[in-house]
C-alpha atoms as one frame of an Amber mdcrd trajectory, in Angstrom:
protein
   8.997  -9.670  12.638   5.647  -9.858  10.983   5.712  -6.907   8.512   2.236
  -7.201   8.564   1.942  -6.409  12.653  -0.777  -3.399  13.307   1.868  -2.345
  15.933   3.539  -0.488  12.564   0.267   2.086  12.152   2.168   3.424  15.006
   4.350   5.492  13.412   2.265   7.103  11.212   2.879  10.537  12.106  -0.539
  12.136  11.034  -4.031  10.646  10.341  -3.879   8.921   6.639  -6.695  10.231
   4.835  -5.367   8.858   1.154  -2.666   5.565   1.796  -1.081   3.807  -0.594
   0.030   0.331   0.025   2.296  -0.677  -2.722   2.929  -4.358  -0.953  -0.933
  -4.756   0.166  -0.500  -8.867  -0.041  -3.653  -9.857   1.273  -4.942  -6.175
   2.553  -4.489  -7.257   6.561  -2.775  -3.796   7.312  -4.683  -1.979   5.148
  -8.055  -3.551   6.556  -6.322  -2.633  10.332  -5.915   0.471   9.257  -9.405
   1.787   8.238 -10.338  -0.082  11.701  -8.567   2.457  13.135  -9.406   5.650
  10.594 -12.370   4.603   9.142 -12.329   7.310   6.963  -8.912   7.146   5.075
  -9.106   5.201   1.576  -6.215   2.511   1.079  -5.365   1.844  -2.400  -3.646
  -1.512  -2.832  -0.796  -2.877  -5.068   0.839  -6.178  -5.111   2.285  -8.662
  -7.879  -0.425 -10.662  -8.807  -0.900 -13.359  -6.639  -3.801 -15.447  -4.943
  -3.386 -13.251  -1.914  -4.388  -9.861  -3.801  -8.021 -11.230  -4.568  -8.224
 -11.322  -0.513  -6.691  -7.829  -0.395 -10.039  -6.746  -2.735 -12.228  -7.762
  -0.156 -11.028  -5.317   2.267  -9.352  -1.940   0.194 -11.157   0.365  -1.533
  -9.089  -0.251  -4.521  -6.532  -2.716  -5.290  -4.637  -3.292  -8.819  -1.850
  -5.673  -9.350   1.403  -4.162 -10.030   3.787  -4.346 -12.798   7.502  -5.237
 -11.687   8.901  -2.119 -12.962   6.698   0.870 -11.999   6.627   4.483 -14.181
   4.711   7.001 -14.678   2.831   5.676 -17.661   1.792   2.935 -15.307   0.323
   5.381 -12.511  -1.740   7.399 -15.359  -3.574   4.144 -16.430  -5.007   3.564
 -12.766  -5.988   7.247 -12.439  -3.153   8.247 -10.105  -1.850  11.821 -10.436
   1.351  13.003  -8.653   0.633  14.129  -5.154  -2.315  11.974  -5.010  -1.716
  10.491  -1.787  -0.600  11.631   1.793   0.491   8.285   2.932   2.654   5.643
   1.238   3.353   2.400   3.101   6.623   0.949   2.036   6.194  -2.320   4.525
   7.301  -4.975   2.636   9.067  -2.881  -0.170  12.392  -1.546   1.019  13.605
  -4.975   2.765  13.899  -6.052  -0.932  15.739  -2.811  -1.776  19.125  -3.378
  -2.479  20.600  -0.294  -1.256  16.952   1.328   0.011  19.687   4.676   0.911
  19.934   5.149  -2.610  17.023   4.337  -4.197
């Protein structure tokens, strides 16, 4: 399956007015997504990587992310606790070892 496939928005089960994308890659779901809700704001994160300068073009905010993420890391890019109503997980939790108890 293409993790990136549109047919995932889905499942959202309300309208995403603040989304996080914490594996943007190149922004193509995140792009899809203000397609549909024009108004939500998708902030992107990704390891650096070629395909994060595409992701730029199309989120309102994108930042590369550190492999281990903590709080000190959130503060620096302005992010409190709470700060977002969606979180899109797409290509994060197939890498999870044991996503149940993560």
């Amino acid at each position: 399956m293409n993790s990136q496939s549109p047919d995932l928005l889905q499942y959202l089960m309300r309208r995403p007015i603040k989304v996080l994308d914490m594996a943007c890659g190149d922004g193509r779901l995140g792009q899809i997504l203000k397609q549909q809700w024009p108004d939500a704001t998708v902030f992107g994160m990704d390891t650096q990587s070629p395909a994060l300068e595409l992701a730029r073009n199309g989120l309102d905010q994108v930042r590369a992310r550190p492999s281990i993420l903590d709080d000190a890391f959130f503060q620096a890019a302005g992010i409190q606790p709470g700060a977002f109503d969606t979180l899109l997980l797409v290509d994060v939790l197939p890498r999870l070892q044991n996503p149940w108890d993560s």
